[in-house]
C-alpha positions in Angstrom: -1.3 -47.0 10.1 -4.3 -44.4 10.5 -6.1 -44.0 7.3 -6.0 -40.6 5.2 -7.9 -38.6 3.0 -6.9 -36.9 -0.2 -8.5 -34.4 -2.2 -6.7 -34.1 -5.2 -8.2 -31.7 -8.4 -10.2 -34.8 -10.1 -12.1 -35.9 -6.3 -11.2 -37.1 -3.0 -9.8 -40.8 -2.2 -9.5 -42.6 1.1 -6.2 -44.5 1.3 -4.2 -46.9 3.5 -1.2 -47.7 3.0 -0.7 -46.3 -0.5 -3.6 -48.2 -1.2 -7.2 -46.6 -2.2 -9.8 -47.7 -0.1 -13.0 -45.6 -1.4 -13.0 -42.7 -4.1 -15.3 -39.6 -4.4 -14.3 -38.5 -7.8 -15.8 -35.1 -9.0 -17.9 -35.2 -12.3 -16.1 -35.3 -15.8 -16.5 -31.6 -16.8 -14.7 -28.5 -17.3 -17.5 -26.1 -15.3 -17.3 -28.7 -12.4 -13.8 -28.7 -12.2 -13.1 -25.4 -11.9 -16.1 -24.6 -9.5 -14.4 -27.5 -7.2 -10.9 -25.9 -7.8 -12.1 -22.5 -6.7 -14.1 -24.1 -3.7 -10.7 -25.5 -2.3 -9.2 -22.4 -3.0 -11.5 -20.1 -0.9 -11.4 -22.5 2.0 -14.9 -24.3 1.7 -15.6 -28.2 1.7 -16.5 -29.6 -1.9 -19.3 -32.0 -1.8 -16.8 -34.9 -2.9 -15.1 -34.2 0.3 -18.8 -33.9 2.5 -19.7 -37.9 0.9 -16.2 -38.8 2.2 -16.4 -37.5 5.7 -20.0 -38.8 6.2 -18.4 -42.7 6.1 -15.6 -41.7 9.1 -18.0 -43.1 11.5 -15.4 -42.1 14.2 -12.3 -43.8 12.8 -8.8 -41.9 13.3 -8.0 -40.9 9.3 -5.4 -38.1 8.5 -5.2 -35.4 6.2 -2.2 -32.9 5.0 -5.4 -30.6 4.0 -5.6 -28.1 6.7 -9.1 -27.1 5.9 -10.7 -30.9 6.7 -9.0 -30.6 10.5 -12.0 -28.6 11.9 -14.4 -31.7 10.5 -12.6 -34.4 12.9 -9.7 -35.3 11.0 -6.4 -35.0 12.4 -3.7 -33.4 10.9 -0.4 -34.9 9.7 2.1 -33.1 7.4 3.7 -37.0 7.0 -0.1 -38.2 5.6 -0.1 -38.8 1.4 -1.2 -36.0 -0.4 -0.9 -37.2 -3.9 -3.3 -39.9 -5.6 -2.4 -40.1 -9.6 -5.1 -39.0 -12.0 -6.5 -41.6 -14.6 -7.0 -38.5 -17.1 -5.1 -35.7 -17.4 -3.3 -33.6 -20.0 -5.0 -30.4 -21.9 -8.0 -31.0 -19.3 -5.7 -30.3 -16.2 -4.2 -26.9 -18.4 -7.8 -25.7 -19.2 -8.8 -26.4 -15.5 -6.1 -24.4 -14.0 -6.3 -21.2 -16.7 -9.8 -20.4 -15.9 -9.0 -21.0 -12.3 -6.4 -18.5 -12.9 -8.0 -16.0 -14.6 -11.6 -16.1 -12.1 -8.8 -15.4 -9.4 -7.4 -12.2 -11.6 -10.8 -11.1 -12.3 -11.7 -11.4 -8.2 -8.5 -9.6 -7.2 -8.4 -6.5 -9.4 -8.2 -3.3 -7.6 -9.6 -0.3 -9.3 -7.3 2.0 -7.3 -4.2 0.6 -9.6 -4.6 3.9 -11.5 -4.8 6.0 -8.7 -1.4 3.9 -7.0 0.5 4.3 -10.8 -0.5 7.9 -11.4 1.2 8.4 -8.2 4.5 6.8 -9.2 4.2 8.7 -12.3 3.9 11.7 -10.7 7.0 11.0 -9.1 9.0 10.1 -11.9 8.1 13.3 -13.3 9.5 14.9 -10.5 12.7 13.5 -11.0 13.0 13.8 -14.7 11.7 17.1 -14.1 14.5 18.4 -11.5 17.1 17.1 -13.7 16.3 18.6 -16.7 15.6 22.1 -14.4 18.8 21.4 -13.2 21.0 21.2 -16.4 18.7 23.6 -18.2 19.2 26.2 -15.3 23.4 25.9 -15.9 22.7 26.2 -19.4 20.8 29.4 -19.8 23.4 30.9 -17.2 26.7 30.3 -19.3 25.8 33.1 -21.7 23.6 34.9 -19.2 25.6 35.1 -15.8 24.5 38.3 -14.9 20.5 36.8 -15.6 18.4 36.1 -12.8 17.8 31.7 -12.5 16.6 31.5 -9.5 14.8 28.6 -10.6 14.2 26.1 -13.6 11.2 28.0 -14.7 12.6 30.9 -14.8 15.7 29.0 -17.0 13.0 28.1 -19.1 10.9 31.4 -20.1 15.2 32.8 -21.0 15.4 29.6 -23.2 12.4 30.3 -24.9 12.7 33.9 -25.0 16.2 34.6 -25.5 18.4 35.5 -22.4 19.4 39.1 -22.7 22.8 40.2 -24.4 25.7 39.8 -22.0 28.4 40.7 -23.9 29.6 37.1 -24.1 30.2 35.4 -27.7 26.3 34.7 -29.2 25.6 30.8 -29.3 25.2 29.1 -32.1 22.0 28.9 -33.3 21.1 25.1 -33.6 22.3 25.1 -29.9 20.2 27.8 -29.0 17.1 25.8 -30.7 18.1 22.6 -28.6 18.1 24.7 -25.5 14.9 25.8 -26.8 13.2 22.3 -26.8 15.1 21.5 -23.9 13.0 23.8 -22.1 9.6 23.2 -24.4 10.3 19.5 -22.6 10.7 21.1 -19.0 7.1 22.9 -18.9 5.8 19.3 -20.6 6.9 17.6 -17.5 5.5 20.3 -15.3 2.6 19.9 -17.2 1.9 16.2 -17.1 2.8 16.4 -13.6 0.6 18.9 -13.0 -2.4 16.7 -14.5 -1.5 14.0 -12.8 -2.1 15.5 -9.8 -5.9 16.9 -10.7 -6.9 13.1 -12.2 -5.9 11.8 -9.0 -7.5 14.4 -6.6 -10.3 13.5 -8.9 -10.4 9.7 -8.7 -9.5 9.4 -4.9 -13.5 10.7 -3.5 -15.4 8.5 -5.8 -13.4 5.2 -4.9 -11.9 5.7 -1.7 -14.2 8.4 0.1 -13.8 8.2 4.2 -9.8 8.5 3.0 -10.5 11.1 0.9 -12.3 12.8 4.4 -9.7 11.8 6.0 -6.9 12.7 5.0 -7.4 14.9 1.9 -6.2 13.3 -2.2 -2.6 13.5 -1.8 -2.0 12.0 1.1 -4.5 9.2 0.2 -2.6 8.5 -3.1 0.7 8.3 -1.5 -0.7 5.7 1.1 -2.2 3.6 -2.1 0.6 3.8 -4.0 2.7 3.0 -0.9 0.7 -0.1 0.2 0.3 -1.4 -3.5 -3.3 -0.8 -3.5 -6.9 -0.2 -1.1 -7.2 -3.7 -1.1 -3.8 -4.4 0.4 -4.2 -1.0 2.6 -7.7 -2.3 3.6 -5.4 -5.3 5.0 -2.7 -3.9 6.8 -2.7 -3.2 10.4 -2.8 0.2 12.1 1.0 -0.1 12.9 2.3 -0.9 9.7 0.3 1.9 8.4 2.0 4.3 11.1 5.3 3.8 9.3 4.8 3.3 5.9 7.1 5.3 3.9 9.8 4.8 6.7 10.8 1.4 5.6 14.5 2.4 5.4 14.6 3.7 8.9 12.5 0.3 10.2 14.9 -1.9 9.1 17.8 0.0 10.5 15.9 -0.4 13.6 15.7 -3.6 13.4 19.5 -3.6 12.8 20.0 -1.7 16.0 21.1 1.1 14.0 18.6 3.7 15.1 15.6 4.7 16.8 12.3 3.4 15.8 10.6 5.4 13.2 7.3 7.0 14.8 5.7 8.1 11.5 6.1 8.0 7.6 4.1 9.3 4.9 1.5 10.4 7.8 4.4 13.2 8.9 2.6 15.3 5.7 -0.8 15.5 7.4 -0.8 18.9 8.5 -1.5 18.2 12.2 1.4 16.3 12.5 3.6 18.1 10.8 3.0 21.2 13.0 3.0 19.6 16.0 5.5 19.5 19.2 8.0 16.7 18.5 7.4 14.8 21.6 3.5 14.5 20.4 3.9 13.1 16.8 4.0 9.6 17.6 0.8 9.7 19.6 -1.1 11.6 17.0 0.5 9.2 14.0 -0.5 6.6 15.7 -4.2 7.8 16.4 -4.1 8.4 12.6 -3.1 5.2 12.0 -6.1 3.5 14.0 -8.5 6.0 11.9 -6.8 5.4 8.3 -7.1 1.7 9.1 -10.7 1.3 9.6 -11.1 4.2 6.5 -9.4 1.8 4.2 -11.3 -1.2 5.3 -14.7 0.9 4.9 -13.9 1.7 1.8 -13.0 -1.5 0.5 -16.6 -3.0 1.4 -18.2 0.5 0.0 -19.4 1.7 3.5 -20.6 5.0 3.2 -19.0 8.0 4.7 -18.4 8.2 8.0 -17.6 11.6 9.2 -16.8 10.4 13.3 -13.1 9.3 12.3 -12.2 13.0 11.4 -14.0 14.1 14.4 -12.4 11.6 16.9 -8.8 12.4 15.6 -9.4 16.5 15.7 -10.7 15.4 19.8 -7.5 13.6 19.8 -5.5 16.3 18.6 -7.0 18.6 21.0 -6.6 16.6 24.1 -3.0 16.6 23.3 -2.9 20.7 22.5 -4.8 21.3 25.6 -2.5 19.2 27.8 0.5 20.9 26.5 -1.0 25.0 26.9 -1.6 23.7 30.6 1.8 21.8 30.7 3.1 25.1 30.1 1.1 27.0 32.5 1.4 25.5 35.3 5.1 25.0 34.7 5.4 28.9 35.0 3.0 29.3 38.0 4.9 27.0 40.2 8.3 27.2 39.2 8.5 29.9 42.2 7.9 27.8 44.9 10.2 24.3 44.0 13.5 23.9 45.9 16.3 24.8 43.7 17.5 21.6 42.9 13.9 20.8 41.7 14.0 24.5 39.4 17.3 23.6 37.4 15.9 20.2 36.8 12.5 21.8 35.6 14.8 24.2 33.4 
């Protein structure tokens, strides 16, 4: 049987046969440990591993370690991947919680804040419409004749008083609950509406081409959406194009409807007001632009005012093919065969 390597946390072994052959083991301390763990981790070679490889001397040896394939060794899932450890215990623990918490520290993403304001915000929004709501058919039981058109007008008649109606007067601890009822409504609004100006705020300073792009709200939805820049940054241009939409995909994918063409992209302006038939193509085209945006802003590129620019070309094209689409349509309608003018109708 071909002979395999093992890298295991405390150094890297050559074995045969559950036997070890030759052993690289890495130096007895905590700083070297965890500078070899996070080594493996990243995908690079640890030196134990470069001693190990230098004795090959083109001999066939296995490895279930992916990362030792491109350095001649051939990879076998079957090959051993364990070799015990002579010490052990609260070394191992320590080893693996600093590991742990370099790899926190590495990961963070700033734009958490901006990703939970935005899911704030839309709590608010639903605690807000429900208290609106019930506040609303509150103030209009002794009021009827009052005009609620909305919650905030229920709220200014809690506060004030609604006018007399003729009804029976409420009682007066009631009317001081539908007071505070209301004192909480214009809270919400109020939180919600500083929510909105920390995050239109934050977004230029940490994700500017986005911001450029496609303005703070939209940004913060597509953050909030994608868990993050960094995961955003990561995500191709398609799955960008539907985010938002993930309840429609997956009926797709159940043969239960159409695919979805755009999701949280439908609130950029352009493609909002655009001709049905075109707000795939300018989604998409968005897409491609929000992509590279994210993964700009991830590394801290600067701005880069061309992706606006190319999608506004983009979006012209499109209008200018349409106004000509529509002229010419009306110019030659005249002269097609009949058959061919009900089809054009």
């Amino acid at each position: 049987m071909a002979k395999a390597i093992v890298t295991e946390w405390h150094g890297t072994y050559l074995t045969e046969n559950g036997s070890v052959l030759r052993s690289a083991p890495v130096p007895d301390d905590n700083a070297t440990l965890v500078s070899r763990a996070e080594l493996r981790r990243s995908g690079g070679r640890t030196p134990e591993e470069t001693t190990m490889l230098a004795l090959r001397s083109g001999e066939t040896w296995r490895t279930r370690d992916r990362r030792l394939v491109e350095e001649g060794v051939e990879y076998d899932p079957r090959a051993p991947g364990r070799v015990p450890a002579e010490r052990a215990g609260d070394r191992v623990r320590e080893m693996i919680l600093q590991v742990a918490e370099a790899a926190l520290e590495a990961s963070w993403d700033p734009s958490i804040h901006v990703e939970e304001a935005v899911r704030a915000s839309r709590d608010l929004d639903r605690a807000a419409n429900l208290v609106g709501e019930r506040l609303a058919s509150w103030v209009s039981r002794d009021a009827p004749d009052a005009d609620v058109a909305d919650a905030d007008a229920a709220a200014r008649l809690a506060l004030e008083g609604p006018p007399p109606s003729g009804l029976g007067p409420i009682d007066p601890a009631l009317a001081e609950a539908r007071r505070a009822l209301a004192e909480l409504y214009r809270s919400l609004r109020s939180a919600r509406s500083s929510l909105d100006a920390a995050v239109a705020a934050a977004v230029p300073s940490r994700t500017p081409n986005l911001h450029r792009l496609l303005g703070p709200e939209l940004t913060g939805l597509l953050l909030a959406q994608a868990g993050g820049l960094d995961r955003l940054a990561r995500l191709p241009a398609s799955t960008i194009q539907v985010l938002g939409a993930e309840r429609a995909f997956f009926a797709h994918l159940r043969g239960r409807a159409p695919p979805p063409r755009h999701g949280l992209l439908f609130l950029f302006p352009a493609i909002q007001s655009a001709p049905r038939r075109d707000r795939g193509k300018l989604a998409r085209a968005l897409a491609g632009k929000v992509a590279i945006a994210a993964r700009m802003d991830a590394q801290g590129a600067e701005i880069d005012p061309t992706l606006r620019e190319s999608f506004d070309r983009r979006e012209a094209g499109l209008r200018a093919r349409r106004s000509a689409g529509r002229k010419g349509t009306r110019a030659d309608r005249s002269r097609l065969p009949l058959d061919g003018a009900s089809g054009d109708r």
